[in-house]
MIKE-896570 format. One line per 2 residues: number of its first residue (from 1); their letters; for each residue x, y, z of C-alpha. Coordinates in nm, 4 decimals, decimal comma. Layout:
N
NUM) a) X:Y:Z ~ ...;
END
This chain:
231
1) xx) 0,6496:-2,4616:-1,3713 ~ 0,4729:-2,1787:-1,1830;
3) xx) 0,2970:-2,2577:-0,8482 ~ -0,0049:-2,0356:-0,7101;
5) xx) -0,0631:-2,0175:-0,3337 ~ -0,3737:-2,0613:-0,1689;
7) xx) -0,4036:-1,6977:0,0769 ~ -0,6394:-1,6720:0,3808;
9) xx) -0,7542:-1,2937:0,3881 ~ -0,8659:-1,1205:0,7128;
11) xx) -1,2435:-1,1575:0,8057 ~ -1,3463:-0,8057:0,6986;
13) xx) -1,7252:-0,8119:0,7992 ~ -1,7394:-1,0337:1,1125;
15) xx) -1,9158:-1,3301:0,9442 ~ -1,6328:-1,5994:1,1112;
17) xx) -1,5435:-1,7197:0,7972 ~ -1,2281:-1,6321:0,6183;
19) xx) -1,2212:-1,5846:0,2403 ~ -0,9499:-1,6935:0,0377;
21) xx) -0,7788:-1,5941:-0,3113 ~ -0,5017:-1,7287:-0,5207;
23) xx) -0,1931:-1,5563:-0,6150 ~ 0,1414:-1,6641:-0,7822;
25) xx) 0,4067:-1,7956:-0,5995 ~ 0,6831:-1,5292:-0,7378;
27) xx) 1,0214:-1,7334:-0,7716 ~ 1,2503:-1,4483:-0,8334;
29) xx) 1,2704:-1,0770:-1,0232 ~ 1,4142:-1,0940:-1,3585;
31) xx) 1,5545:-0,7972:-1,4705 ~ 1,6790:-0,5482:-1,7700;
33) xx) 1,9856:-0,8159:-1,8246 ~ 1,7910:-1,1850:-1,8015;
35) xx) 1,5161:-1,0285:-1,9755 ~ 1,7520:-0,9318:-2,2844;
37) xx) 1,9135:-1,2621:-2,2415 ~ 1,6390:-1,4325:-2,3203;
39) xx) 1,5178:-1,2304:-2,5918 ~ 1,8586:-1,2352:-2,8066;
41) xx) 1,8970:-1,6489:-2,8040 ~ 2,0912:-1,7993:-3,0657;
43) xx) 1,9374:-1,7553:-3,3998 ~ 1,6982:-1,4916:-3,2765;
45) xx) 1,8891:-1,2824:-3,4796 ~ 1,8590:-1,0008:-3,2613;
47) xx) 2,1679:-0,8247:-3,0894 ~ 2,1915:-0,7590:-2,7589;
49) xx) 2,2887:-0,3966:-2,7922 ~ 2,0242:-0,3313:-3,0541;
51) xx) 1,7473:-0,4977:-2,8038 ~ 1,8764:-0,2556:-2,4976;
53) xx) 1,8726:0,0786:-2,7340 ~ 1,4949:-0,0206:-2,8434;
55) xx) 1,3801:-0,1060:-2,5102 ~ 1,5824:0,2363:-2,3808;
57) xx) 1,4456:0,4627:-2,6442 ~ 1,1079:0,3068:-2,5862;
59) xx) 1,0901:0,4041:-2,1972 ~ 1,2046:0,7338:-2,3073;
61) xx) 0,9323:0,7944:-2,5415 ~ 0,6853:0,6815:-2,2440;
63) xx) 0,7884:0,9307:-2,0342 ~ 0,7459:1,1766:-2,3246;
65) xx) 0,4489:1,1437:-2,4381 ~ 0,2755:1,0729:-2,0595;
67) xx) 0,4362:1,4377:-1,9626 ~ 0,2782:1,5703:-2,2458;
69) xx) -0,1009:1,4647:-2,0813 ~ -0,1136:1,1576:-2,3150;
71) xx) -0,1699:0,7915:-2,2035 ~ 0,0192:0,5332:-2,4444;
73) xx) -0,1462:0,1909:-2,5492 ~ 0,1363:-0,0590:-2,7301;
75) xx) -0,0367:-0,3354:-2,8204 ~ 0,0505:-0,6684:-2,6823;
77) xx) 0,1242:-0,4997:-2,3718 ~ -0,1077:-0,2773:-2,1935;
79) xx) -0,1988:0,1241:-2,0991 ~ 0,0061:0,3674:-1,9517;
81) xx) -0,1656:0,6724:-1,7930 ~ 0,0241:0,9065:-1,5423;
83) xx) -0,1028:0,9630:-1,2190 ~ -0,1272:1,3012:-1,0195;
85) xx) -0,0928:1,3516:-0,6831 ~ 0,0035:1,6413:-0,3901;
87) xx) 0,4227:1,7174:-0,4088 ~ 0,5414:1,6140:-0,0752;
89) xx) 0,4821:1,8510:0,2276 ~ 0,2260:2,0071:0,0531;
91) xx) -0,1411:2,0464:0,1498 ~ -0,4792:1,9258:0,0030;
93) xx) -0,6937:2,2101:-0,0545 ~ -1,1026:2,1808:-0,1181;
95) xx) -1,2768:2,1040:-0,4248 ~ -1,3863:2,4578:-0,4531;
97) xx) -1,0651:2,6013:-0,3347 ~ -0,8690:2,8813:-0,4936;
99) xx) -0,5920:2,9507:-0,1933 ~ -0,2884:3,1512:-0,3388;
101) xx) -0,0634:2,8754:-0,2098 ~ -0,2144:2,6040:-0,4855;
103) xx) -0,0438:2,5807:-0,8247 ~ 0,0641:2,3707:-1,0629;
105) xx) 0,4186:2,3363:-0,8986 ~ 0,2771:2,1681:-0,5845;
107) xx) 0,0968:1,8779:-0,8049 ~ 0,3426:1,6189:-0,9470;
109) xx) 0,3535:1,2726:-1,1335 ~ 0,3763:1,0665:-0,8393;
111) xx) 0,2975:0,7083:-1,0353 ~ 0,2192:0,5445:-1,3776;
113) xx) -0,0781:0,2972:-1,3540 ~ -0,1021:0,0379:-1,6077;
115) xx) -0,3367:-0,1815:-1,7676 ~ -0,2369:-0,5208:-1,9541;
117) xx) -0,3486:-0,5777:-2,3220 ~ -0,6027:-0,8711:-2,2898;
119) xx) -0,4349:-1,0119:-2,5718 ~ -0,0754:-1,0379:-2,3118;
121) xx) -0,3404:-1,1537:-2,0474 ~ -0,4293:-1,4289:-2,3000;
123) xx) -0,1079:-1,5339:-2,3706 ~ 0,0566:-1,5644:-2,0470;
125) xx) -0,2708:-1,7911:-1,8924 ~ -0,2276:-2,0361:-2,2490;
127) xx) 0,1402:-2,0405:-2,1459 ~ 0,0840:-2,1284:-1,7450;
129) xx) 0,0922:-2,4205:-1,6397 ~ 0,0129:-2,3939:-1,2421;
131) xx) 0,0673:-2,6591:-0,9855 ~ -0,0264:-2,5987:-0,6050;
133) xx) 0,2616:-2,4184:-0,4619 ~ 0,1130:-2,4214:-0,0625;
135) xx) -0,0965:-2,2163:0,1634 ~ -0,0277:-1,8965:0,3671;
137) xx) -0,2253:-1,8185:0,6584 ~ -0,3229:-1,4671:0,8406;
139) xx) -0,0834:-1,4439:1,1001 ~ -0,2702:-1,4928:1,4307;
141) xx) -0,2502:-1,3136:1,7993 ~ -0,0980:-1,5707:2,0853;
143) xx) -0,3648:-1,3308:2,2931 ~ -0,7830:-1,3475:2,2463;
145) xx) -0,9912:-1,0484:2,1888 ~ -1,0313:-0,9813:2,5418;
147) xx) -0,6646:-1,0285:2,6129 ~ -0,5440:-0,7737:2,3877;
149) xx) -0,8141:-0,4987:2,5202 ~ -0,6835:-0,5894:2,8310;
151) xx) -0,3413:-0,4976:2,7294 ~ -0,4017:-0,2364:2,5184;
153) xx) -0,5613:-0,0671:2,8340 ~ -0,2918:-0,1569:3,0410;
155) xx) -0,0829:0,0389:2,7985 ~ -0,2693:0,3102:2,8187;
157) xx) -0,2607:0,3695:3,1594 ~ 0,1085:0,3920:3,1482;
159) xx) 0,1594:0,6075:2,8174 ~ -0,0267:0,9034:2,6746;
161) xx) -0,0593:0,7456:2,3336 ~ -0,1054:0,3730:2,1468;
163) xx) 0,0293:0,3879:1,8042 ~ -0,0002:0,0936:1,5689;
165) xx) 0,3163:-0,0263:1,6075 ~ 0,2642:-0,0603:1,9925;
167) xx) -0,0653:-0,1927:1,9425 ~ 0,1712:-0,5051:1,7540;
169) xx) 0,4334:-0,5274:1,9738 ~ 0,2028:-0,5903:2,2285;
171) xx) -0,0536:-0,7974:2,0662 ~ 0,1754:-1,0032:1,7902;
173) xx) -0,0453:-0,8527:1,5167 ~ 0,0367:-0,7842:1,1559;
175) xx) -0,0131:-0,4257:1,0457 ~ -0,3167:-0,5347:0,8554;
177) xx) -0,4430:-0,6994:1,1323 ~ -0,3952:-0,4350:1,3945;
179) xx) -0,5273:-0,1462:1,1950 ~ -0,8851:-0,3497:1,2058;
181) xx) -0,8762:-0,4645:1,5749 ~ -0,7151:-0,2048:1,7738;
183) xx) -1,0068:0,0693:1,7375 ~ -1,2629:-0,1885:1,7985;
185) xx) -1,1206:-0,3425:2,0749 ~ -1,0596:0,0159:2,2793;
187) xx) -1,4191:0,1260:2,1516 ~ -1,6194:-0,1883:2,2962;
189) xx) -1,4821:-0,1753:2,6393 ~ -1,6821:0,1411:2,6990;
191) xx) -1,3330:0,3011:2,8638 ~ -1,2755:0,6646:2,8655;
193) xx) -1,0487:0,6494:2,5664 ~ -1,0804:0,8033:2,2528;
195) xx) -0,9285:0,7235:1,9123 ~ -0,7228:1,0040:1,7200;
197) xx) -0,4935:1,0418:1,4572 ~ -0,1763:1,1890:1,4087;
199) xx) 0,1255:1,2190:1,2522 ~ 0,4695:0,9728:1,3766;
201) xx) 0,6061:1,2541:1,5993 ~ 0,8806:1,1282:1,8762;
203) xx) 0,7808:1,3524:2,2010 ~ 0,4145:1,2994:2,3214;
205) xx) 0,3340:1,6722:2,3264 ~ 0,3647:1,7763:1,9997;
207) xx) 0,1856:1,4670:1,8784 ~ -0,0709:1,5861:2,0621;
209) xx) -0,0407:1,9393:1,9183 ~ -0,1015:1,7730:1,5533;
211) xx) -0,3528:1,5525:1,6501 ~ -0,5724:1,8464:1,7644;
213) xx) -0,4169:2,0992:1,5199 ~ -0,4526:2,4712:1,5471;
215) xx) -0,7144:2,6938:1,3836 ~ -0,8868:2,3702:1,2097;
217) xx) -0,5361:2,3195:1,0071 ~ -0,5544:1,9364:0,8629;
219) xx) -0,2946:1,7015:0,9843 ~ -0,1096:1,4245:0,7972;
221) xx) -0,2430:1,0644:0,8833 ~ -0,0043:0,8246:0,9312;
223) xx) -0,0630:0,6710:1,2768 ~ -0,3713:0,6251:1,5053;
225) xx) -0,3013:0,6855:1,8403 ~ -0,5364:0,6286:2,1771;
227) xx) -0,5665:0,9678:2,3831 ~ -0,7610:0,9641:2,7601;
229) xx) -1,0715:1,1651:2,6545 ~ -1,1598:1,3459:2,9032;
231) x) -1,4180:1,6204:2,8008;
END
């Protein structure tokens, strides 16, 4: 029987209250060989090499027919479309932009969305039958608002930057969690601090050099980092 849990989201606009939304409780991964398994029962009359070839040949095709700019709908299961995106260590250019350095070589398949048949949606609600399988809670600071701009400015005063992950170390935030206080916290105090982002570099001066990058050249976001702002 499959349980759902009951999950407390962050409180996105302010209001105090926390919304909720059910998910389910994922007991394990079954893969290629339990999947086939249960497929080729006795007196299925199916094979269990003849079920791998089909299911083989069938990802195959997929990838065939999505390189050639096609999406593929099988019925009873869902939508495939490819999905574009920048190669690695390549940059975005404009809308508008023409630069020599853009071509089709620096634009890859970097995922495959997918959308279920309703039909397969259909089927597997008919087939659930859900009991309550618990709650999970937002993971909460030991420290109160004030605390944590305390210590984040403490931090500060010592270091040249405040990445994310020092932000959590120091406050015993989640990620999710720290990406929505930490800004807001530095910002209300009114300090001479200023938020910037840059890319995870080790040494503190060439973080600095790609948080304020040369010539207007775009840097990568991956971390935000606190700077002393002092023009």
């Amino acid at each position: 029987m499959a349980e759902y849990i009951k999950q407390e989201m962050c409180d996105l606009n302010g209001t105090g209250e926390k919304p909720v939304y059910y998910r389910m409780k994922i007991q394990r991964n079954m893969d290629m060989e339990d999947f086939v398994e249960r497929i080729t029962y006795p007196g299925s009359g199916l094979s269990r090499g003849s079920v791998i070839q089909v299911m083989t040949t069938v990802a195959e095709h997929l990838a065939y027919c999505m390189a050639e700019g096609q999406s593929v709908t099988l019925d009873g299961i869902g939508t495939f479309t490819p999905r574009l995106g920048v190669a690695k260590d390549k940059e975005i250019d404009s809308l508008d932009g023409d630069e020599p350095k853009r071509n089709a070589r620096s634009i890859e398949v970097n995922g495959i969305n997918y959308r279920a048949d309703k039909e397969l949606v259909r089927e597997t609600n008919l087939r659930c039958d859900l009991r309550r399988g618990g709650i999970s809670r937002v993971w909460k600071s030991p420290f109160t608002e004030e605390e944590r701009r305390t210590r984040a400015l403490d931090y500060l005063h010592e270091h040249p930057f405040l990445r994310i992950q020092d932000y959590m170390a120091i406050t015993g935030l989640k990620r999710s969690s720290a990406n929505l206080d930490d800004s807001a916290a530095i910002r209300r105090v009114g300090s001479p601090y200023r938020v910037m982002e840059a890319t995870g570099c080790m040494s503190a001066g060439k973080q600095r050099a790609i948080a304020n990058p040369p010539n207007g050249a775009p840097g990568r976001r991956k971390h935000i980092h606190f700077t002393p702002a002092f023009d």
